[in-house]
C-alpha positions as CSV (number, residue, x, y, z in Angstrom):
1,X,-41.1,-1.6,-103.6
2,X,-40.4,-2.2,-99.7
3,X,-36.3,-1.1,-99.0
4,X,-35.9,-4.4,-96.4
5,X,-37.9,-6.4,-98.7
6,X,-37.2,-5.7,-102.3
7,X,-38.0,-8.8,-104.0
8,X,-41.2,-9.7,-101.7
9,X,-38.9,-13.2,-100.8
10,X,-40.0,-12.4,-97.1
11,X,-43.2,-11.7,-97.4
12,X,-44.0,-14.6,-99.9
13,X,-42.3,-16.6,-96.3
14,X,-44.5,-15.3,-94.0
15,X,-47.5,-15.7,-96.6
16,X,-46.7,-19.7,-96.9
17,X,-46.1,-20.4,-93.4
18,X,-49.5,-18.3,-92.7
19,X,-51.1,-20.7,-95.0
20,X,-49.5,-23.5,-93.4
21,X,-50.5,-22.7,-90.3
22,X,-54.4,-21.7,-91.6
23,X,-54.7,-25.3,-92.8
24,X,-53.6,-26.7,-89.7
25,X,-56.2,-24.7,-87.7
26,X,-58.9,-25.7,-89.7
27,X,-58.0,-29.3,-89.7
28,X,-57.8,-28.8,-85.9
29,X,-60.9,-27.5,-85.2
30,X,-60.2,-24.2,-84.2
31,X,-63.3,-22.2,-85.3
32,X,-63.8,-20.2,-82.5
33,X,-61.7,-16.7,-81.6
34,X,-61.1,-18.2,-78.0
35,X,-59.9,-21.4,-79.3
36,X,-57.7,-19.4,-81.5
37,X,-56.3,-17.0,-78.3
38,X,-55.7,-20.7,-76.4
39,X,-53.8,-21.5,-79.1
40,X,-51.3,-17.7,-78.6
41,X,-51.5,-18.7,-74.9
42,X,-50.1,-22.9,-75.4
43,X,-47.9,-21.4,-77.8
44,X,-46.2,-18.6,-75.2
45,X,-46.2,-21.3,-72.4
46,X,-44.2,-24.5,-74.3
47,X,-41.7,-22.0,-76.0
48,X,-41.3,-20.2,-72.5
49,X,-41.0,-24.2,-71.5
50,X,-38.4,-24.8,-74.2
51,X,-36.2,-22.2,-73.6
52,X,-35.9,-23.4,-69.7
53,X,-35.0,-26.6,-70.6
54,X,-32.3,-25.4,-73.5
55,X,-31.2,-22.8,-71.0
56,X,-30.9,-25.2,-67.6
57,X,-28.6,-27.3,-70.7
58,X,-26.4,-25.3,-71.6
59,X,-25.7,-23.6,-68.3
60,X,-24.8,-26.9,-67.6
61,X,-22.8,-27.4,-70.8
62,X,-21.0,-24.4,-69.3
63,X,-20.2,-25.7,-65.9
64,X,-18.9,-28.9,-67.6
65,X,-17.0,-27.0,-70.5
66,X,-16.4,-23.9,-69.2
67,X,-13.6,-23.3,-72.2
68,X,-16.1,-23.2,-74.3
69,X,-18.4,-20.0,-72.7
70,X,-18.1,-18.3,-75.5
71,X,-19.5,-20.7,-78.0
72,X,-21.8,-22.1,-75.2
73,X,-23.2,-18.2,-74.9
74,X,-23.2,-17.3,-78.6
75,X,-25.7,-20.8,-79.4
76,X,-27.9,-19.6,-76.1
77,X,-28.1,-16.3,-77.6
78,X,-29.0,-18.2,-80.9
79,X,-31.3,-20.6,-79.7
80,X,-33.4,-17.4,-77.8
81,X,-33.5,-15.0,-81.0
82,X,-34.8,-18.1,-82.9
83,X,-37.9,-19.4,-80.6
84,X,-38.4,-15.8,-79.5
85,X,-39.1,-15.0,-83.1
86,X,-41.1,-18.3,-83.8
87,X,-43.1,-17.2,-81.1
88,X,-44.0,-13.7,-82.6
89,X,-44.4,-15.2,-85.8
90,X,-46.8,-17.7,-84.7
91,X,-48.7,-15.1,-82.8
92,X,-49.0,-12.6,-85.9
93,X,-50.0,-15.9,-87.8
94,X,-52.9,-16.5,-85.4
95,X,-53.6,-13.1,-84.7
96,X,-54.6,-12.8,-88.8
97,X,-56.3,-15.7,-88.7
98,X,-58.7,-14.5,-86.3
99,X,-58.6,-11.3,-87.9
100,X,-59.4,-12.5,-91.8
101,X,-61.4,-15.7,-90.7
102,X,-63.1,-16.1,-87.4
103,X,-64.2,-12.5,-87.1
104,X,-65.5,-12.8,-90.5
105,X,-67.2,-15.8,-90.0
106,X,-68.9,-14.2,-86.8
107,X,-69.9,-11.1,-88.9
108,X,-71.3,-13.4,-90.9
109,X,-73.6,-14.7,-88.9
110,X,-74.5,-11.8,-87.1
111,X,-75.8,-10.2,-90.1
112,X,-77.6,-13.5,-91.3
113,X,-79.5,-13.6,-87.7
114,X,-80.3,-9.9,-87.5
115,X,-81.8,-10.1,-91.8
């Protein structure tokens, strides 16, 4: 039994959005390990994308409402926490797919050409 996870509620989470995310790669097309470290590198670039455009709004959310820089600077701090960990997520998703599929899969045919 894990002390942060005692139930294994996160890590049945983390299992179905890895699932999820597996399908979605194979429908996609992405059978290759550099297609699959294109995908961490699109990935870092639109959420590094994202948070410039939520961060250019609220800054100027906070030049119009400057009452409200508190609220304004707890939902930034939000909003970064949130795609910051999407990010990592999505990287440890792809990062197993490689790791359990396409490395397999090139194993695989490694050993089928060299027998």
């Amino acid at each position: 039994m894990k002390l942060n996870d005692p139930f294994g509620r996160l890590e049945k989470k983390h299992q179905a959005a890895y699932q999820m995310m597996r399908e979605a790669m194979q429908r996609g097309g992405i059978d290759t390990i550099q297609a699959a470290q294109d995908v961490i590198a699109r990935s870092k670039n639109r959420t590094f994308k994202f948070l410039a455009v939520v961060l250019a709004v609220l800054l100027l959310a906070l030049a119009v409402f400057p009452r409200f820089m508190t609220a304004i600077a707890c939902l930034a701090l939000i909003i970064i926490v949130w795609a910051v960990n999407s990010m990592i997520n999505g990287r440890r998703y792809v990062q197993r797919y490689i790791d359990e599929e396409l490395r397999e899969d090139a194993q695989d045919q490694d050993s089928s050409l060299s027998g």
